[in-house]
N, C-alpha and C positions, 0 to 999 in steps of 0.2 A: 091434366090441367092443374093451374094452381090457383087458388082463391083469388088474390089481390089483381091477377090478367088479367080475371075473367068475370068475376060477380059482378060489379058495377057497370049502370047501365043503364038497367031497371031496377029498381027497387030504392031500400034505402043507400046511401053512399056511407063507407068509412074512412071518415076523415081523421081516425085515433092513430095511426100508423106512421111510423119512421120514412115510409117512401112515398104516403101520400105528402106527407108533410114538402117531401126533398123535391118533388116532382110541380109541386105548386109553386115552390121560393120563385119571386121575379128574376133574382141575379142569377140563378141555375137556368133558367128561361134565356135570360139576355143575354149570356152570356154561351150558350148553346151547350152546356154541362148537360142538358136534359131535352127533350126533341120538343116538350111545350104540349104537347099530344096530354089529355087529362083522365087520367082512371074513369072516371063519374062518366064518358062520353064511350065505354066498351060495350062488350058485349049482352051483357047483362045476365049473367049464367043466374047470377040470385033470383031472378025471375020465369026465366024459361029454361030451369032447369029439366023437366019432364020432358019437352019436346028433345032436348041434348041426348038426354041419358035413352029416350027413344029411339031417337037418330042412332046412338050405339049401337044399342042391341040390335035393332031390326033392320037398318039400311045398312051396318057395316058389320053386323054377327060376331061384336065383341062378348067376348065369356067376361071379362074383368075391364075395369077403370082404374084410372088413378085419379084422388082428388088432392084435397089440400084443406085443412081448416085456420082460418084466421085469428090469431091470436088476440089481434086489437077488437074483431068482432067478438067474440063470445067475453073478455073480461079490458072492458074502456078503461077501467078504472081500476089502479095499483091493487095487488093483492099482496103487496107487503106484510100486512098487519094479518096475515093468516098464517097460527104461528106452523115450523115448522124445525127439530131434530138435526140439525146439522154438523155428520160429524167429519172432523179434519185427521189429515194424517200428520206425523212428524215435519213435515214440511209446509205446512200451514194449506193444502189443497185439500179442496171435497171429497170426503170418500165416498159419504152417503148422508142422503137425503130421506129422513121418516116422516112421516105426515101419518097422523092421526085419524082416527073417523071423525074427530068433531072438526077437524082441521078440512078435511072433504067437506063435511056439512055447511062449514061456511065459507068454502070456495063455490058451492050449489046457490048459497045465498048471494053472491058476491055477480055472477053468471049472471049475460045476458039474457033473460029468459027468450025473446025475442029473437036473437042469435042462433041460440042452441036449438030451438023450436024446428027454423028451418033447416039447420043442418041436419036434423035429425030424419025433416020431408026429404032432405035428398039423396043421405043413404037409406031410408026407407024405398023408395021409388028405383034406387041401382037393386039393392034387394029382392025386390016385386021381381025387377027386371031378369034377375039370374048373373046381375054383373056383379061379383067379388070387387070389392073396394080395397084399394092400396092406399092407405090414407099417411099422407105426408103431416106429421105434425106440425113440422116447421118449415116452411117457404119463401125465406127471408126477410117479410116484413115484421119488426117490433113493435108493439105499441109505445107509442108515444111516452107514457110515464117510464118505461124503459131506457130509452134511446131519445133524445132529441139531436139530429143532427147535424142542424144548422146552429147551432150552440156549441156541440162538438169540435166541425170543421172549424170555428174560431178558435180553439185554444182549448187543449186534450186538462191541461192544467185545470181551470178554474170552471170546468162541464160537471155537472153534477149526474145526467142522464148520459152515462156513456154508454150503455149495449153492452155490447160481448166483450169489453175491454175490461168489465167488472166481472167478478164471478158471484157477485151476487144475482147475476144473471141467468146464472147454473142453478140456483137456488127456486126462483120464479117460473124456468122453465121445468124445472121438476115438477110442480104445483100444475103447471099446465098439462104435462104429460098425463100426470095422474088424472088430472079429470078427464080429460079425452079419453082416456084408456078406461074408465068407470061410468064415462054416460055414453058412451057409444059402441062399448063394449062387445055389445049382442049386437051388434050391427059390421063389426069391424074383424077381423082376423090377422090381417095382414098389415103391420106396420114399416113407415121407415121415419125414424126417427128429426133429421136435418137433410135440408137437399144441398149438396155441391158446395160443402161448407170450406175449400179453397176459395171457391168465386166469390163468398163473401168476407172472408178473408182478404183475400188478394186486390179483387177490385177497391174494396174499398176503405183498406191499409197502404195499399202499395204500388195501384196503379190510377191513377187522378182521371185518367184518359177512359175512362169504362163509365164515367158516371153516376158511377155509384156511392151513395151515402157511404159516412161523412167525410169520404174525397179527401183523404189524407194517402200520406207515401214515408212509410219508415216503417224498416224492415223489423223491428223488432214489435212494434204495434201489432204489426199482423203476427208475426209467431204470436203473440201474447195472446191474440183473437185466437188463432187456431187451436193454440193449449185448451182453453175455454171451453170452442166446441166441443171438442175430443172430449173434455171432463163431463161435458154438458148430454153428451151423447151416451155416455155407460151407467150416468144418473136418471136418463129419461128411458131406456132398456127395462133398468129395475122398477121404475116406477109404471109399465107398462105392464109387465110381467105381473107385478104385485095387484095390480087395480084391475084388469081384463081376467074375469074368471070365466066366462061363456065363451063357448063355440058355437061357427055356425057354417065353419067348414074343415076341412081334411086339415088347414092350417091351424087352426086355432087351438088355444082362446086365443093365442097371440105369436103368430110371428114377427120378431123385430130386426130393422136392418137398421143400411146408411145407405145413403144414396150419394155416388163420388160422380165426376166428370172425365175420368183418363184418356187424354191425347194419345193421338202419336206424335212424339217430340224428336226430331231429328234436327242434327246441324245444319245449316244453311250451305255450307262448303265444308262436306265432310274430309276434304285435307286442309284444312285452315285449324290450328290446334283452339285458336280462340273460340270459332264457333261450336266445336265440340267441345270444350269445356262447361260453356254458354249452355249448350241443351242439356249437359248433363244434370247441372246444378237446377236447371230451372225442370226438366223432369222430375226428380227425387223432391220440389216443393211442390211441384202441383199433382203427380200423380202416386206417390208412395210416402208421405210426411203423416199424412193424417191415419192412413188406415194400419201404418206403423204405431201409432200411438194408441189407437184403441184394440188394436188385436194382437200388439208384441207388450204395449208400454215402452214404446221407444219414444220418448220426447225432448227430440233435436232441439233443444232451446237456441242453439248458438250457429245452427243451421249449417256445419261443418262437417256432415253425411258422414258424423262417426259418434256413435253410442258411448258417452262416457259410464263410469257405473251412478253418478249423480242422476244423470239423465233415463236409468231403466226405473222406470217405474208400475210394478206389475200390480198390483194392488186397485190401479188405478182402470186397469182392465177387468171390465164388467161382460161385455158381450154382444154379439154380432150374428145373427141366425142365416143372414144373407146379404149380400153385397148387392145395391143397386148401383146398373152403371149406364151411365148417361154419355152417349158416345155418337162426337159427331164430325169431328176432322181432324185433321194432321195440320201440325204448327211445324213450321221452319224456322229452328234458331239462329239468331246472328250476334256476333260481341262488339258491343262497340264499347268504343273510348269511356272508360269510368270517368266522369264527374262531378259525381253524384255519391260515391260512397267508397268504401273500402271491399264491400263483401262483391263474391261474383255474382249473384243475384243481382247487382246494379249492371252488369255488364249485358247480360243476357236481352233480348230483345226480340219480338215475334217478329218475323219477315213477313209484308203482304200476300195476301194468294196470289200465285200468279199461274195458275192450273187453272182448274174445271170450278169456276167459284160459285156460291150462293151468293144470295140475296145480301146475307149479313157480313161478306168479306170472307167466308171459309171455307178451305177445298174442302171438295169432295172426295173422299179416299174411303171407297167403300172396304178394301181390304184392312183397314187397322178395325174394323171391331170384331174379324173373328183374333185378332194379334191381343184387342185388349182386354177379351175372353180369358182367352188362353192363360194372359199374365195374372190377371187378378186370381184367377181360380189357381195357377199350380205356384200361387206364392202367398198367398192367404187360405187357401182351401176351404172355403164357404160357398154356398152353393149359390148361381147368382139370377139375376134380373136384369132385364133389359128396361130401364124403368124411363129414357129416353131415349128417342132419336129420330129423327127429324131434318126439314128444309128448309129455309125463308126461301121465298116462290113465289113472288105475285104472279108472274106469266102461267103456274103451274104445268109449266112444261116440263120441267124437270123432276117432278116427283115423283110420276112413275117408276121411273127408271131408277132413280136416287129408293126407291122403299124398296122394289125389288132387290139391286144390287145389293142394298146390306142386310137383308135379309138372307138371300143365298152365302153370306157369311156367316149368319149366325148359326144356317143349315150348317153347313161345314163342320163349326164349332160344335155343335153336336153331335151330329153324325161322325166324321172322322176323329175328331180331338176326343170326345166322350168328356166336352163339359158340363156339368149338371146347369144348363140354362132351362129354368122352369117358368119365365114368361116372358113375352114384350108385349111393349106400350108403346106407340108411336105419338109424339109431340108433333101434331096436338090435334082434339075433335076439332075444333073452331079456332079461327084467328084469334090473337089476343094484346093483349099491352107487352109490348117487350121492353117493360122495363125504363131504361132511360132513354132506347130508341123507341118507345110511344109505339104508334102504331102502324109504320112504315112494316115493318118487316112482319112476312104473311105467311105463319109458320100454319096454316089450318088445312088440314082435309076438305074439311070447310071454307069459304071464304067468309067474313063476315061483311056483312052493310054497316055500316055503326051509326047509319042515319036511320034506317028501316028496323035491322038487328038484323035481318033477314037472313038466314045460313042458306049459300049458294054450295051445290056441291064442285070440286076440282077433278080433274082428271082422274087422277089417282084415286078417288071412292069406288069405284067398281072393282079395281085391281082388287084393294084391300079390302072390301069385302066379298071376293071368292077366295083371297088365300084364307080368310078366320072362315067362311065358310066351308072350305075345305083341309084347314088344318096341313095346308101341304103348298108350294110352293108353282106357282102355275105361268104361262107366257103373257105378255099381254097382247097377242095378236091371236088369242082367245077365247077374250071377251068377246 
């Protein structure tokens, strides 16, 4: 799960955030940029997080969870003014980020107390529980003194809160990494630093049509965002590594990842030379750009899938313990007619599902995740995680079959390949906010009421839990 889906509901609402803000604008409303669907009316994990993290462990016999902490909840308000050691390299980029103990001490002062309190009740209570916590630092929402992005979306020029297009934003999430990693320390073992940091990238650089904040489209904005994260992600490693000295498992005091999304990307009409050109360029930016730049120091600024020696920059590679991969269908590329730009990146274009589709428009292709096992591990060689995967399913008929099938790949991937996959996570316990599509698409094991809250269980909860009760892979015509 991640914070911003799922906490509000019950409890108090956070309105300090970059996507409550985008999700409330009337003209993203009226204009259907956003589904109208409102955070404040979800699930309420903030509230009923004990009966969730119950329903885990004992109705579906999870060992582990994945959560999320919000960043706009635990600090509403700028931590600018906490000073902080920033040093640059020959080319004016972050190497590293020192923060001080008085610099902690008054990022402690600065802390929600109220915030921090209950996040502390809710991995206290996975803990009790026996579930290991994968705790996602960052999960795409900024706070507000960060990012404003209906200021943005007007004019990148005269935005003073631009997000990830400043690297002073490298600098702030350092500050936050650190605390997280020093007040929840004894509580955490296992991190991943940023989730699917193309999708926030991409979406909301360079495709207007997803939704997403601040809904702009030029190619180089997004490389600039992606440089960012990547710097953002080998600065928030060290700061986690530095600040996490307690263990409280096999993993700890701290393992740290990234959590990516890799497609299978194929041409729409694999003898059409355009649309294989089309998937290629648009594979190498969404599934090997980023993890290139934090674990080669390859940063393609000019996105021309060739390393100049300007472009190596090793120094800037910090570190990567494991690879979280989030893996959920196969994309059909198509080229059309450039009008829009010069690079092929403009040309490239996802073809609708026209297969075995979900909820959300995307095949089903259960064999690309043991394909995107395979790739990540024998071309980055980290050892990996299944940290999503998942249905939109209201009817939940198809989720059965949908968690079995790719699970028998990731057996595969194991057994046959000998990829070191050392967990999955299935997205998601509960229904939740997806985002710009609100709450139409029903990614839960659970289904939720968002009138009652009430968690309904779906077909597929039995399945899934005899296979984590059995650690082994079983039919469904024997439950």
């Amino acid at each position: 799960m991640s914070g911003f889906q799922v906490e509000m509901g019950r409890g108090p609402i956070d309105p300090n955030s970059d996507w409550f803000k985008w999700v409330h604008d009337p003209k993203n409303i009226r204009l259907g940029i956003v589904s109208g669907d409102l955070p404040e009316d979800g699930p309420g994990f903030w509230e009923l997080y004990r009966e969730d993290l119950l329903r885990a462990k004992r109705e579906l016999n999870n060992n582990a969870i994945r959560l999320s902490v919000e960043w706009s909840r635990i600090f509403p308000n700028p931590t600018f003014d906490v000073p902080a050691k920033v040093v640059r390299d020959n080319r004016g980029d972050i190497e590293r980020v020192d923060l001080s103990r008085s610099s902690m001490d008054y990022l402690e002062e600065k802390a929600s107390k109220e915030s921090v309190k209950r996040y502390r009740e809710i991995l206290e209570k996975a803990h009790e529980l026996g579930l290991k916590v994968l705790l996602t630092i960052y999960h795409w929402p900024l706070p507000l003194w960060i990012h404003d992005p209906l200021k943005l979306r007007n004019g990148v020029i005269h935005a003073e809160r631009r997000g990830w297009l400043d690297d002073s934003t490298i600098v702030e999430f350092a500050k936050f990494s650190a605390y997280i990693a020093k007040t929840f320390g004894d509580l955490v073992d296992i991190y991943a630093t940023i989730n699917e940091p193309i999708v926030i990238a991409f979406n909301g650089y360079f495709n207007p049509d997803s939704g997403f904040p601040p809904r702009l489209k030029d190619l180089n904005l997004m490389l600039r965002v992606l440089k960012n994260l990547a710097i953002a992600h080998g600065i928030a490693y060290e700061q986690v590594k530095r600040w996490d000295n307690v263990s409280v498992s096999r993993y700890g005091p701290a393992t740290v990842g990234i959590v990516i999304c890799p497609q299978i990307i194929e041409p729409y009409d694999k003898n059409v030379y355009g649309d294989v050109e089309a998937a290629q360029i648009y594979r190498y930016t969404w599934n090997e750009w980023f993890l290139n730049a934090i674990i080669q120091g390859d940063y393609d600024m000019n996105l021309d899938m060739i390393i100049d020696s300007e472009e190596k920059r090793p120094t800037l590679v910090k570190g990567c313990d494991y690879i979280g991969i989030n893996y959920y269908r196969r994309v059909r590329i198509r080229s059309v007619e450039d009008r829009e730009g010069l690079h092929p990146m403009f040309r490239a274009k996802a073809a609708p599902c026209e297969g075995d589709c979900t909820d959300s428009g995307w095949e089903i292709y259960p064999e690309g995740m043991r394909m995107v096992l395979n790739w990540a591990y024998q071309r980055y060689r980290r050892k990996i995680i299944v940290t999503e995967n998942g249905i939109a399913d209201a009817s939940g008929e198809k989720r059965p079959r949908y968690l079995l099938s790719h699970l028998e790949e990731v057996h595969k991937a194991i057994k046959e390949d000998r990829i070191p996959v050392k967990g999955y996570f299935h997205w998601s316990l509960i229904d939740n906010y997806e985002w710009a599509r609100g709450f139409k698409m029903r990614f839960g094991l659970y289904r939720v009421d968002y009138q009652t809250k009430r968690r309904i269980p779906t077909k597929a909860v039995k399945l899934y839990s005899k296979i984590c009760e059995r650690n082994a892979l079983i039919s469904p015509t024997s439950i």
